[in-house]
C-alpha positions as CSV (number, residue, x, y, z in Angstrom):
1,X,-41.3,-87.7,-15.0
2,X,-38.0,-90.2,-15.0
3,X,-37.7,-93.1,-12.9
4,X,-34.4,-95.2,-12.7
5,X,-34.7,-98.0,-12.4
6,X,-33.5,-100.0,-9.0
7,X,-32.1,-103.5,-8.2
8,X,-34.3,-106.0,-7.1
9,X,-37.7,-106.3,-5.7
10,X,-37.8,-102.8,-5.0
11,X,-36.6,-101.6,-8.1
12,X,-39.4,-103.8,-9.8
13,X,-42.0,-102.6,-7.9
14,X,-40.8,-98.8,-8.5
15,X,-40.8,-99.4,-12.2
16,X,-44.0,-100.8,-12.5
17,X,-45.5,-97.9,-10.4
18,X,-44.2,-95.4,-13.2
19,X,-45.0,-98.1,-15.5
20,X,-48.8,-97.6,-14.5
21,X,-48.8,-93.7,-14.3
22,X,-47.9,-94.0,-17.7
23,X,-50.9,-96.4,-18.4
24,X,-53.2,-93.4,-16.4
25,X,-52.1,-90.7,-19.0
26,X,-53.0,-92.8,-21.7
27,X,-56.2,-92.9,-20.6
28,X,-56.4,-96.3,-18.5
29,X,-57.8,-95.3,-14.7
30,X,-56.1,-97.5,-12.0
31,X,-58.0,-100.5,-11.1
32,X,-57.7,-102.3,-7.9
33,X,-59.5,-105.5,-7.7
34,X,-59.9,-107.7,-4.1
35,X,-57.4,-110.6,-3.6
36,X,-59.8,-112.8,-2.8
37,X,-61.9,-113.8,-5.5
38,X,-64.7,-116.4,-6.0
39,X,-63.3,-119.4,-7.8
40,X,-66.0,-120.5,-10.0
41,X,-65.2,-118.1,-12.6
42,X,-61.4,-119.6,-13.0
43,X,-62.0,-122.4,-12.9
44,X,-64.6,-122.5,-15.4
45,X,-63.5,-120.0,-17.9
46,X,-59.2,-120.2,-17.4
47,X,-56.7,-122.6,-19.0
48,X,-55.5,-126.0,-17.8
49,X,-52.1,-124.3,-15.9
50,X,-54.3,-122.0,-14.2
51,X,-57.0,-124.0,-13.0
52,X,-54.3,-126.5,-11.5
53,X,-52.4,-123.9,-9.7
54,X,-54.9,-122.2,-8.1
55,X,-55.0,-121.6,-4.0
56,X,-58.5,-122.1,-3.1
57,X,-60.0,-121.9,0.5
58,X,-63.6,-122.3,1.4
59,X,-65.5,-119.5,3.5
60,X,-68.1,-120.1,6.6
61,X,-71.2,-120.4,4.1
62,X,-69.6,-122.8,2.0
63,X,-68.4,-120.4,-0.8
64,X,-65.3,-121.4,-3.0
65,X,-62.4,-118.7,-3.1
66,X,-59.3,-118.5,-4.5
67,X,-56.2,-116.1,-4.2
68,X,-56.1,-114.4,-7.5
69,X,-54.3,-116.2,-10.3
70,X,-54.6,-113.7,-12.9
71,X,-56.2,-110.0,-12.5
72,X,-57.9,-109.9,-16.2
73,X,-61.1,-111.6,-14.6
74,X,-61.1,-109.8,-11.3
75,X,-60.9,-106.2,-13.4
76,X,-63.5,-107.3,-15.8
77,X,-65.8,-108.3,-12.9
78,X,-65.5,-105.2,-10.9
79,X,-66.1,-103.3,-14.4
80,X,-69.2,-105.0,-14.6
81,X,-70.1,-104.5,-11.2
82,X,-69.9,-100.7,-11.9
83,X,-71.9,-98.3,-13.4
84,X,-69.8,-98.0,-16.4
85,X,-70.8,-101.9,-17.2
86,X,-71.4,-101.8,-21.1
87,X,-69.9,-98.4,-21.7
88,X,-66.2,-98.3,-23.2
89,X,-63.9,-97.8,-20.5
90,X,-59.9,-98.8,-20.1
91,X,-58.2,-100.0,-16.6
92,X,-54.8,-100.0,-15.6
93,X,-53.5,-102.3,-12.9
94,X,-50.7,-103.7,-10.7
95,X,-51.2,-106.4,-7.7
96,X,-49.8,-109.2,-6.4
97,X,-51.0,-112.5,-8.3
98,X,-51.0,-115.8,-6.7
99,X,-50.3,-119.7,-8.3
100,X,-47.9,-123.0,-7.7
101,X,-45.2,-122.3,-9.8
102,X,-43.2,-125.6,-8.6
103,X,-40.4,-124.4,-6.8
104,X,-40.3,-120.8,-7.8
105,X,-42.0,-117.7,-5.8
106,X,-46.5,-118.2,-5.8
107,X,-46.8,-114.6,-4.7
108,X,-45.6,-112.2,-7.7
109,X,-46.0,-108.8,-9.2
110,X,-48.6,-108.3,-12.5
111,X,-48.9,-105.0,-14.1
112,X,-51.5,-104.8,-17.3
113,X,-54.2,-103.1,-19.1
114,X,-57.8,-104.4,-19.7
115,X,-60.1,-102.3,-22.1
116,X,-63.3,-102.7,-22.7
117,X,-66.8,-102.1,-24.8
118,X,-64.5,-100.6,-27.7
119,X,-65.7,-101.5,-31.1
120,X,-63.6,-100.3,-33.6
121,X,-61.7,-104.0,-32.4
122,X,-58.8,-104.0,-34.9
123,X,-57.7,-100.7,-33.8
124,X,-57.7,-101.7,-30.0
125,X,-56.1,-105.0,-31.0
126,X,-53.6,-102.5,-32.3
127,X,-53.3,-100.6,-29.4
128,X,-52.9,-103.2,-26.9
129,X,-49.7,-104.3,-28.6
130,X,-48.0,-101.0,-29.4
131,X,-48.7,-100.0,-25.1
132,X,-47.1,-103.7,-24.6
133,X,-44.2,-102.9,-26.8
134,X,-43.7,-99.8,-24.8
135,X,-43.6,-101.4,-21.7
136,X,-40.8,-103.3,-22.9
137,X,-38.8,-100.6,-24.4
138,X,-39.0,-98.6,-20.8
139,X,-36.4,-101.3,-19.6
140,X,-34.4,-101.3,-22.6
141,X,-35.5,-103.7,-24.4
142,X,-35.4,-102.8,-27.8
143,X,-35.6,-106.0,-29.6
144,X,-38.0,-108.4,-28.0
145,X,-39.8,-111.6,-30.6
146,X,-44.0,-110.6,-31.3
147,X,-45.8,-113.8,-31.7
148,X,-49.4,-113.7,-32.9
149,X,-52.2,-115.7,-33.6
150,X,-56.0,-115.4,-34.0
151,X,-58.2,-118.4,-32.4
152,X,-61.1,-116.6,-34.4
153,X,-59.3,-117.7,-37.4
154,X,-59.5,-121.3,-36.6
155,X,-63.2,-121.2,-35.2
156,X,-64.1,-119.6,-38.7
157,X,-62.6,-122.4,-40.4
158,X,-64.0,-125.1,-38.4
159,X,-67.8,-123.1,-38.7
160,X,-66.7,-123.4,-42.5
161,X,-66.0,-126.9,-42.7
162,X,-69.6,-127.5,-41.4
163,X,-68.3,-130.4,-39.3
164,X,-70.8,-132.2,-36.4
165,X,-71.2,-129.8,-33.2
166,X,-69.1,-132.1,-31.1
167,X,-66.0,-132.5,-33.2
168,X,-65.9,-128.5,-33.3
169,X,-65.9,-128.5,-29.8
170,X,-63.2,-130.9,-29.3
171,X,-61.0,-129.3,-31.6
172,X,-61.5,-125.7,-30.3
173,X,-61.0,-127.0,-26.8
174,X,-58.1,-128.8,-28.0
175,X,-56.5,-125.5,-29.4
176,X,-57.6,-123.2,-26.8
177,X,-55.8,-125.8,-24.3
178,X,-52.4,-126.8,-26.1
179,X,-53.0,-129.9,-25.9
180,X,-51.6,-132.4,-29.0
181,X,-53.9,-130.9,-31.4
182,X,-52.4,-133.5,-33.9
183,X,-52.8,-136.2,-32.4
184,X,-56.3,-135.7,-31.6
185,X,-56.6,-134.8,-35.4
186,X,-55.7,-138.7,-36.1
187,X,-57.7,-140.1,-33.3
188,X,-60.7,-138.5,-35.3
189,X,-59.9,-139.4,-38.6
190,X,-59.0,-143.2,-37.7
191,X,-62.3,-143.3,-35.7
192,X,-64.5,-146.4,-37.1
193,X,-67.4,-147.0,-34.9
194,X,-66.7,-150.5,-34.8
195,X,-66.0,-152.5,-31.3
196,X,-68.4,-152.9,-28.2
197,X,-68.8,-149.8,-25.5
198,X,-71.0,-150.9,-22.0
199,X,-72.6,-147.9,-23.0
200,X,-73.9,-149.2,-26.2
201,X,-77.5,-148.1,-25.2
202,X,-76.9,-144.5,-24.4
203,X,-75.2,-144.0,-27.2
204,X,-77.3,-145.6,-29.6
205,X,-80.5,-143.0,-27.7
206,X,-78.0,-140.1,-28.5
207,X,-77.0,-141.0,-32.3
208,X,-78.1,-137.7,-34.1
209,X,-78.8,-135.9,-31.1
210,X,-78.1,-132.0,-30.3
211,X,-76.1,-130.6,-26.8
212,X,-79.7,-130.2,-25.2
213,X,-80.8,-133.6,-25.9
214,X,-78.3,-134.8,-24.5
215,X,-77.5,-133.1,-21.4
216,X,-81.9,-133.9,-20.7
217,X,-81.1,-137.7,-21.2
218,X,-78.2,-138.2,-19.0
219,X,-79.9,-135.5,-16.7
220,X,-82.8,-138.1,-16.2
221,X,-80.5,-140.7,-16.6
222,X,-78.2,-140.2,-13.0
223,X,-81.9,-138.5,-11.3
224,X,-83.0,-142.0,-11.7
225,X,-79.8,-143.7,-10.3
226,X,-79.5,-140.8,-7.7
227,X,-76.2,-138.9,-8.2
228,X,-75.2,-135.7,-9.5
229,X,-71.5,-136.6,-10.4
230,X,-69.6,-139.7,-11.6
231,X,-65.9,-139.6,-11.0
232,X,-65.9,-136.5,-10.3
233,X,-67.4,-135.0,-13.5
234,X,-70.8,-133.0,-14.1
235,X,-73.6,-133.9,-15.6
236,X,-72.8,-131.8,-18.5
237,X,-69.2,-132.9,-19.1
238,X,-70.3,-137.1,-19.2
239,X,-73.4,-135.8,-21.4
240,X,-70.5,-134.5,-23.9
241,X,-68.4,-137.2,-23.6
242,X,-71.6,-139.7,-23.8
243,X,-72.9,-137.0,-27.5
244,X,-68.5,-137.3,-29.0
245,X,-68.5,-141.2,-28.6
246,X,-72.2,-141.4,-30.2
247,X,-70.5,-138.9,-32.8
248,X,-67.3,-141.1,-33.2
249,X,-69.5,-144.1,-33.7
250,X,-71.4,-142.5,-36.7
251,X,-67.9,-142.1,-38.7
252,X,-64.6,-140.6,-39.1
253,X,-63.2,-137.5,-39.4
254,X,-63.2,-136.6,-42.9
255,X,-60.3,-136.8,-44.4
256,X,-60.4,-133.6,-46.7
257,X,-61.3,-131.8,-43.4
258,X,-58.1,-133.4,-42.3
259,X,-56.0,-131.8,-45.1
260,X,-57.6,-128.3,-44.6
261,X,-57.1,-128.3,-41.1
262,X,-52.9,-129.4,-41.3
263,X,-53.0,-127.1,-44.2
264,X,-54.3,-124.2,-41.9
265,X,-52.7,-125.2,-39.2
266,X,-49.4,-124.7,-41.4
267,X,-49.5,-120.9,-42.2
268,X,-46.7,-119.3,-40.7
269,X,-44.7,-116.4,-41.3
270,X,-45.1,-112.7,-41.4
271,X,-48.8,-110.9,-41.3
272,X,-48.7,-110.0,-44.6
273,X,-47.2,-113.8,-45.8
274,X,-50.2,-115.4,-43.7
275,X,-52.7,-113.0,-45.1
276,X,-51.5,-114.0,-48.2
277,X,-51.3,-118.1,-47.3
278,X,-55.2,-117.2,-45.6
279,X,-56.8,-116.2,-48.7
280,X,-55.4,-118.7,-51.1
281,X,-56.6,-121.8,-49.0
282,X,-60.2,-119.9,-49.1
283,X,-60.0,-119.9,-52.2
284,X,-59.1,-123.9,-53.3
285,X,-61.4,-125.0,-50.5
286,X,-64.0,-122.4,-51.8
287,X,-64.7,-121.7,-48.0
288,X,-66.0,-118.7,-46.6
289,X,-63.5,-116.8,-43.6
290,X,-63.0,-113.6,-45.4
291,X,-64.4,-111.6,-42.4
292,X,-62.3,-113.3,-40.0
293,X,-58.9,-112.7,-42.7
294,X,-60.5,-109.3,-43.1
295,X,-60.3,-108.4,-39.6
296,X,-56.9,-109.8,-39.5
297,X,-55.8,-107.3,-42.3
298,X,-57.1,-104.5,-41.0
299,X,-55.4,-105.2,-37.5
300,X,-52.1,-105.9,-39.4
301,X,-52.6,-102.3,-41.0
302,X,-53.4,-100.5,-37.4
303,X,-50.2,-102.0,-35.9
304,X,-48.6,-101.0,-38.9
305,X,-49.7,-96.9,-38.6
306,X,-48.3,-96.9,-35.0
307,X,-45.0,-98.0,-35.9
308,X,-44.8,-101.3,-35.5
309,X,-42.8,-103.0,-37.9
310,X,-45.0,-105.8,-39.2
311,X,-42.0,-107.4,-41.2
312,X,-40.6,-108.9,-38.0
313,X,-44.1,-109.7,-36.5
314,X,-44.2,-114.0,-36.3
315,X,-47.5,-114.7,-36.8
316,X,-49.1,-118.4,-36.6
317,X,-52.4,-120.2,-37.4
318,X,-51.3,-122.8,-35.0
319,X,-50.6,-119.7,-32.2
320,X,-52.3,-120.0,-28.9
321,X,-51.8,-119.0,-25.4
322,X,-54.0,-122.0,-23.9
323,X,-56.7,-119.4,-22.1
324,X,-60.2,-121.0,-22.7
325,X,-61.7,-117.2,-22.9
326,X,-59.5,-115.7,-25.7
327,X,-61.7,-115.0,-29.0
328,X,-59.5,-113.8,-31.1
329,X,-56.1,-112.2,-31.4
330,X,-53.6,-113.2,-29.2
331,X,-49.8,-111.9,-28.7
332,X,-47.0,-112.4,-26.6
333,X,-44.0,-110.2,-26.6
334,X,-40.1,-112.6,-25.8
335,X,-37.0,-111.7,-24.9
336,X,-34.7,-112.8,-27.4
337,X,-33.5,-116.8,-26.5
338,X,-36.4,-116.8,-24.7
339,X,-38.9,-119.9,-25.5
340,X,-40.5,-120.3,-22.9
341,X,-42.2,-118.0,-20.6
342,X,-43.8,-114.2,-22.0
343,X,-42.8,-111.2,-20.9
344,X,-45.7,-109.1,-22.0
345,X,-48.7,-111.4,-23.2
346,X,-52.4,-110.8,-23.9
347,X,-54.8,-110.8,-26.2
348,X,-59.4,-110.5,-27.1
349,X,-61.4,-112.2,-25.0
350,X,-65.0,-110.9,-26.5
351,X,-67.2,-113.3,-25.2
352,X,-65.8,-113.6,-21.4
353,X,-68.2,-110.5,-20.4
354,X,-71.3,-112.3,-21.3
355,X,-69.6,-115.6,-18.8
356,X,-69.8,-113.5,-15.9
357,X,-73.0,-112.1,-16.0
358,X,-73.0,-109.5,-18.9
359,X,-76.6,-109.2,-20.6
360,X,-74.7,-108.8,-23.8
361,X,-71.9,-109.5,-25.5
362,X,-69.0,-106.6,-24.8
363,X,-65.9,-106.3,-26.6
364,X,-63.1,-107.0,-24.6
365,X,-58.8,-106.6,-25.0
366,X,-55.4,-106.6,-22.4
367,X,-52.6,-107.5,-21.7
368,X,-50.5,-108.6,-18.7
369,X,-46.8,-107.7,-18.1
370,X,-44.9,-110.1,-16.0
371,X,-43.1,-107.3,-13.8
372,X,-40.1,-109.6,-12.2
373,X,-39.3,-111.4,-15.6
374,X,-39.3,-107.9,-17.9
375,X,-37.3,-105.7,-15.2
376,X,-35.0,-109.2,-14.8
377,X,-34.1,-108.8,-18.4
378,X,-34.1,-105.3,-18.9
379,X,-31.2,-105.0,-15.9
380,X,-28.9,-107.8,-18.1
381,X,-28.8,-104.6,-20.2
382,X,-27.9,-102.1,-17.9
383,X,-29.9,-99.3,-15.7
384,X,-33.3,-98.7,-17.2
385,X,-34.8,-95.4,-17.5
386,X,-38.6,-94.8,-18.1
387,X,-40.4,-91.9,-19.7
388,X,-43.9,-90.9,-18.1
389,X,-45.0,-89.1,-20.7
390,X,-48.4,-90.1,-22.0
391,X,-47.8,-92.2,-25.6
């Protein structure tokens, strides 16, 4: 089958519909999740621009929805709901997706892949970015900028660096969130303990404590005074801000952590240049993330055997996409002079499954394409024409 593709909204939509039929003879079944969705999940689990541009409505028994940012959550949660939960199993999709987007259209058109229980993950990693690059290349785009990262990369170093439970959170939050990882960084380091807090007390009852310990004191703590929530935050959140300042009071950051961590945070380059940079910090720091470089190489060499020419891959320690659920490898495919929004983008989210419900961890991959913004591009090059033929 060919489709030409049209002008417009129409001519979007059209593409997109081959688009997925392609996606079905590859072997991902068309998934069609409900537009309405229970809010809990996104706005526990998404990034910062997500959770602030949600539409959320309240039903008749007091339930929080939302309109559907995003449909990686709402496919993963009707694949749980079914009985293929646990089993490997890929899904297709294409729906309307709904968020402020300040000034420009709420209501727009997502197309993507979501594949899950597969664990042979390098491979799917793989996969997921060869079908992205096709999607691509059925408008005519032929030379689009791959950036990759690898969160898992940085949570291996931090587990390495053996640092206190709450600085790892911060910084993983931090990256996960694109917030000034730097600067944070320097607010650690320069940490003294030394003026007075109101909350000298707590903090002093917390000094050496775990997460648990924590959360039971200030759990007992606003039982006593009555309230559930103080400005607006949970009882968990003030018992990890109360457990960080008892932290911060105990010391700084150290300062060869520091280095490591701006030395990571550095690599840049192609795969095989970062591999290379990867290895030969692990090896002055004598610190143990060969399995997460490991895994790294042997997704380099997957992409590699479907054709993908690594050489003009940009890959970054410092890479993100600001989605609190991604686990791993992360990638997003731009038009050229393009810095600013993906066209294609996605990435590994293993540990999202067992945040909605899962009983165990399931491995999880996809991507989204941005249908408006990729057939937008591909018409400054002319009429498109897509093949149907299964890849």
């Amino acid at each position: 089958m060919t489709l030409t593709a049209a002008s417009g909204a129409t001519g979007s939509a059209a593409w997109a519909d081959a688009l997925l039929l392609s996606f079905a003879q590859a072997g991902y079944l068309r998934s069609e999740p409900a537009i309405l969705q229970p809010a809990e999940a996104f706005l526990d689990l998404s990034g910062e621009d997500i959770r602030k541009s949600l539409y959320l409505t309240t039903d008749a028994g007091g339930e929080e929805l939302c309109l559907r940012p995003d449909l990686t959550i709402p496919v993963a949660r009707d694949y749980l709901a079914s009985s293929r939960a646990g089993q490997p199993a890929g899904f297709s999709y294409l729906g309307a997706v709904f968020r402020y987007r300040g000034g420009r259209p709420s209501e727009f058109l997502q197309a993507g892949i979501e594949s899950f229980g597969r664990q042979d993950r390098a491979a799917a990693d793989a996969e997921m970015l060869a079908l992205a690059l096709e999607a691509t290349s059925a408008v005519g785009l032929t030379e689009v900028e791959i950036r990759t990262g690898d969160v898992a990369l940085f949570n291996a170093l931090i587990d390495a660096l053996d640092l206190f439970p709450v600085w790892r959170r911060r910084l993983i939050k931090d990256f996960n969130r694109k917030t000034s990882l730097e600067q944070d960084l320097e607010r650690l380091t320069l940490a003294t303990g030394s003026g007075r807090n109101e909350y000298e007390g707590v903090l002093a009852a917390l000094a050496g404590s775990d997460r648990k310990a924590a959360l039971a004191l200030v759990t007992d703590l606003m039982s006593i005074a009555g309230t559930t929530n103080v400005g607006g935050r949970t009882v968990s959140e003030i018992a990890d801000r109360f457990l960080e300042q008892s932290t911060l009071k105990g010391g700084a950051l150290p300062r060869d952590a520091l280095a490591l961590i701006k030395r990571f945070l550095a690599i840049a380059g192609d795969p095989d240049e970062g591999i290379a940079q990867l290895r030969a910090l692990a090896g002055d720091a004598k610190l143990d993330i060969s399995a997460a470089i490991d895994q790294l190489e042997s997704r380099v060499g997957f992409m590699a055997a479907r054709g993908i020419d690594t050489s003009k891959t940009r890959f970054s320690t410092s890479f993100g996409r600001g989605l609190d659920y991604y686990t791993g490898f992360e990638f997003e495919l731009h038009g050229r002079g393009n810095d600013v929004e993906p066209l294609v983008a996605g990435g590994r989210y293993d540990g999202l499954m067992t945040q909605l419900g899962a009983p165990a961890p399931i491995p999880a991959v996809g991507f989204s394409v941005w249908v408006e913004a990729l057939t937008q591009t591909g018409r400054k090059l002319g009429p498109a024409v897509l093949n149907g033929s299964a890849s």
